[in-house]
N, C-alpha and C positions, 0 to 999 in steps of 0.2 A: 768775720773777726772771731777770736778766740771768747769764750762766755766771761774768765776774767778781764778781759784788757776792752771786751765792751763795756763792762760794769766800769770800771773806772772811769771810758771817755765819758759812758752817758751820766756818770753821776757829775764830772767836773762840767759840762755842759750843764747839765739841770740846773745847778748851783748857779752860772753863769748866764743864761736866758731867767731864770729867778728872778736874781738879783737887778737884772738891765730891767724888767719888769718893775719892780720892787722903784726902782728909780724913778720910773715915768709916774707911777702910781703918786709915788710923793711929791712930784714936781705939782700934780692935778689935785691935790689937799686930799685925796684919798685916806693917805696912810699920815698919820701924825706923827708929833714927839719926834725922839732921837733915833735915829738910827746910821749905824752903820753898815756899808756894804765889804762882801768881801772879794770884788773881782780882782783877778790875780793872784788870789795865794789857791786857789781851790785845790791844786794839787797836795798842800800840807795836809788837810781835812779828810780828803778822800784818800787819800796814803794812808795815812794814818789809821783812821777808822776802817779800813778794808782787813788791815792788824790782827782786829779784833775779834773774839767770840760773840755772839747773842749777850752772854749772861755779863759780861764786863760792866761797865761803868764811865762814863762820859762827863767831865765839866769842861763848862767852856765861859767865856770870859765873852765882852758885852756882841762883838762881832761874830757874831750864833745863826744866823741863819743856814750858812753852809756848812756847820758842824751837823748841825739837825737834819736835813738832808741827807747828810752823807750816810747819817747813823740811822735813815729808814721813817722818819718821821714823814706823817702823810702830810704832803702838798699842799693839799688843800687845808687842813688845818692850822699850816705855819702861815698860811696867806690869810686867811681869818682872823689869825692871832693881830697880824699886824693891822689890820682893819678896825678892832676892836670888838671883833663881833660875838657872841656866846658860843659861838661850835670851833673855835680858835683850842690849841692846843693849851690854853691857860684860861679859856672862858671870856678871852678878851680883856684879863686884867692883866697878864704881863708886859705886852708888848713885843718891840723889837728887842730889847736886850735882853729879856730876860722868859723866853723861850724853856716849855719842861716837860717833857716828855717819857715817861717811869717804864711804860709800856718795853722800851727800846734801850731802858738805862743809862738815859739822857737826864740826868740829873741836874740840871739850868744852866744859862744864859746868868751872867753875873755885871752887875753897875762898875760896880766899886774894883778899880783897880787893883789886882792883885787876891783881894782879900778870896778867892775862892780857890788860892792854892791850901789854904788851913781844910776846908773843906772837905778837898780829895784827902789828905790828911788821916781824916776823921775816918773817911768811907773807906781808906786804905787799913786804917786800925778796927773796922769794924769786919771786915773780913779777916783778915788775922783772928781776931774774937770768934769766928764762926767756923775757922778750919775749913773757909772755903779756898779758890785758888784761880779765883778770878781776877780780874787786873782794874785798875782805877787809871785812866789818860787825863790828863789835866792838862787842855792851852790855855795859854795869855801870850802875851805879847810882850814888844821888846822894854818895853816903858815900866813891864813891872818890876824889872829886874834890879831896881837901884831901889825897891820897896823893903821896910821890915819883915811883911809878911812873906816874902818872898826866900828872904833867908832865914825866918823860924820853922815853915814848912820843912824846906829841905832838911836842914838839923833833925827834925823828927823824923820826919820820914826813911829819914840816913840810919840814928839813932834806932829805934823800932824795927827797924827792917821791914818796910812794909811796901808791898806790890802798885808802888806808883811809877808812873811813865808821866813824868815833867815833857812836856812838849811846850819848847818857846819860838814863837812865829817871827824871828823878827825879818821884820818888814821895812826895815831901815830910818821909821818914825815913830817918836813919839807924841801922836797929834801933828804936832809940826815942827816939833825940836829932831834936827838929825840926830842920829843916834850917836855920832863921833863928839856931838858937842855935851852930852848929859852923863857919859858914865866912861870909867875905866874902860879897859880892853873890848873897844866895841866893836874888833872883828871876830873877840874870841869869847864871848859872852860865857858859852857851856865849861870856861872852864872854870866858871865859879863853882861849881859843884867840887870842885880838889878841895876845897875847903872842911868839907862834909863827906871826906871819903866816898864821893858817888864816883857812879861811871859817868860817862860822859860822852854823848858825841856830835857830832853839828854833819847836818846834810845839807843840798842842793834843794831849797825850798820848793823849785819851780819843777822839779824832775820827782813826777806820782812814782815811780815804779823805784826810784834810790829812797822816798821816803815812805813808801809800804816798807823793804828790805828792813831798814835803818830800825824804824820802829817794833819790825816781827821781832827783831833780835830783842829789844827789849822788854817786850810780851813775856817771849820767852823765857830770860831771864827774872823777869820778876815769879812767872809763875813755878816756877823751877828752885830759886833761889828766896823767895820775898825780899828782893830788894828794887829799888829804885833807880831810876837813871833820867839825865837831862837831857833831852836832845836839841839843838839847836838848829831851828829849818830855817835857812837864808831864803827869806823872800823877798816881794814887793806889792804893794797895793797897787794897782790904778786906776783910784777913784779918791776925793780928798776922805780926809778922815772920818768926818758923817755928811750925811747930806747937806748940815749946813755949812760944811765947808766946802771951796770951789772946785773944780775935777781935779785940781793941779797946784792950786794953793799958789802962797809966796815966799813958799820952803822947799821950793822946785823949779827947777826948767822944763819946759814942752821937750829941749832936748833930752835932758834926760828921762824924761819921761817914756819917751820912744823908744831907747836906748835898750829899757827892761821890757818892753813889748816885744822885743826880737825874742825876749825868751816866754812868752805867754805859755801855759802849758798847753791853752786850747789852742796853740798853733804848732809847738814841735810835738806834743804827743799823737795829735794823727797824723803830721808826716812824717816820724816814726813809724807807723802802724803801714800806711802806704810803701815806704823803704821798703820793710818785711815783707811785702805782700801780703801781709795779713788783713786788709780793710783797702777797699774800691771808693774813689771819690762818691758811688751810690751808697755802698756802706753808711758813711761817715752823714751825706745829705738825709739820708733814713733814720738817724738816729736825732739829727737835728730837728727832723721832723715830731718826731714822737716826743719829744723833749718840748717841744715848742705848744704842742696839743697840747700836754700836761699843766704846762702854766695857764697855759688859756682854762683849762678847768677848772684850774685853782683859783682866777680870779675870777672867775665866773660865779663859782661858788663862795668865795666872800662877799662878793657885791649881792646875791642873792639870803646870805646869813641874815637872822635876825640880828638886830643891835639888842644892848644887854636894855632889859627895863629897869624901872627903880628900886622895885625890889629885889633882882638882881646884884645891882650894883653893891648892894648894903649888905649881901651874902658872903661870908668867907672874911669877915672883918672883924679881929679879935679884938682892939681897943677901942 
């Protein structure tokens, strides 16, 4: 296989043996609290983030594990995080959602719906401030988009002129409200940016190689022009909304559910790569391998983490 188009199978892989990981783990009371999984969308994450330079800037909204990954954050650290252990990416005080990694300019995992579109924002205006010319990507998801925050951002962002890439995932739920039944125009979300003179444009959530494209172009343009643009990646989850909801919920059919599996990207992206001749069914078993080692070290190495002490825990707390 080609060096690019292994980097994306093996990164939408890692994301996806991760996360199947990440599941078991929580099923065994390992890993606590909320979390969300992201199997199914990994292609928006790994598209996306492939985009990018080193020096950019990264927020992401509470379903962070595969953004983190994608953007280089070490494995084993994000597998600690969610352990709660001290060599975790946050010292074991963030958790699953809220994931932060500065090193990589992974600047958090966020709770709060929507609110970390103000954020990119700020981090968009503080580059502007510095005459640098690097880019700020901001996902959330489809649920934020009927949010205040959501349409004061982009105003600003519009207003100011400043180098953010709005990335909205939608994944056709809101927890578990369809997305046809919560808002306006919900096969054409991105074109609320008309409102705010943005650009605009919506991709094939589940297809890596149209959502690198889609988003280079917007790179580009911000760094070129400092402006902003919405992109909207049609996708789909499959897995319920967090762990504590069921694989499938009672805001779906197993029909349908299947339905969006025909287009998994861990199924048509290497038998794209196979079509080309570019990747051997050994290929493809080789990287699943090496991917599959990696999580094993990672839990290996959280379950081996110390856990925080007491005084620890009382460190890093300002009120």
């Amino acid at each position: 296989m080609t060096d690019d188009l292994t980097l994306l199978y093996r990164t939408m892989l890692l994301i996806r043996r991760f996360e199947e990981r990440v599941a078991e783990l929580y099923t065994l009371g390992k890993i606590g609290g909320f979390c969300h999984l992201y199997n199914g969308q990994e292609a928006v994450a790994t598209g996306a983030i492939t985009a990018l330079r080193p020096d950019d800037y990264v927020l992401v909204y509470y379903r962070d594990h595969g953004h983190a990954l994608a953007r280089g954050a070490d494995p084993k650290r994000v597998m600690a995080e969610l352990f709660g252990k001290s060599t975790g990416l946050c010292r074991g005080k963030g958790g699953s959602m809220h994931l932060f990694d500065v090193a990589h300019g992974f600047l958090g995992g966020y709770a709060i719906v929507g609110e970390h579109l103000a954020l990119a924002v700020g981090v968009g205006l503080a580059i502007k401030y510095r005459g640098g010319d690097q880019v700020v990507t901001c996902f959330f998801g489809d649920g934020a988009v009927n949010g205040g925050m959501f349409h004061e951002s982009l105003n600003l962002a519009a207003l100011w002129k400043l180098p953010v890439v709005f990335v909205c995932e939608n994944n056709q739920f809101g927890m578990g409200t369809p997305i046809a039944v919560a808002m306006s125009l919900p096969d054409r979300l991105h074109e609320k940016a008309e409102a705010y003179g943005m650009a605009h444009d919506v991709v094939d959530g589940m297809d890596v190689l149209a959502v690198r494209d889609r988003v280079a172009d917007a790179v580009r343009r911000a760094r070129a022009e400092q402006t902003s643009t919405l992109i909207e990646a049609k996708t789909y989850r499959f897995v319920g909304h967090s762990m504590r909801d069921p694989a499938h919920g009672v805001y779906r059919t197993r029909e349908e559910l299947e339905a969006h599996r025909t287009q998994d990207p861990l199924k048509t992206f290497p038998r794209l790569l196979k079509d080309k001749g570019l990747a051997t069914d050994e290929d493809l078993a080789r990287v699943d391998r090496d991917v599959r080692a990696i999580v094993d070290e990672a839990v290996a190495f959280a379950e081996a983490s110390p856990t925080l002490s007491s005084a620890e825990i009382e460190e890093d707390v300002y009120a």
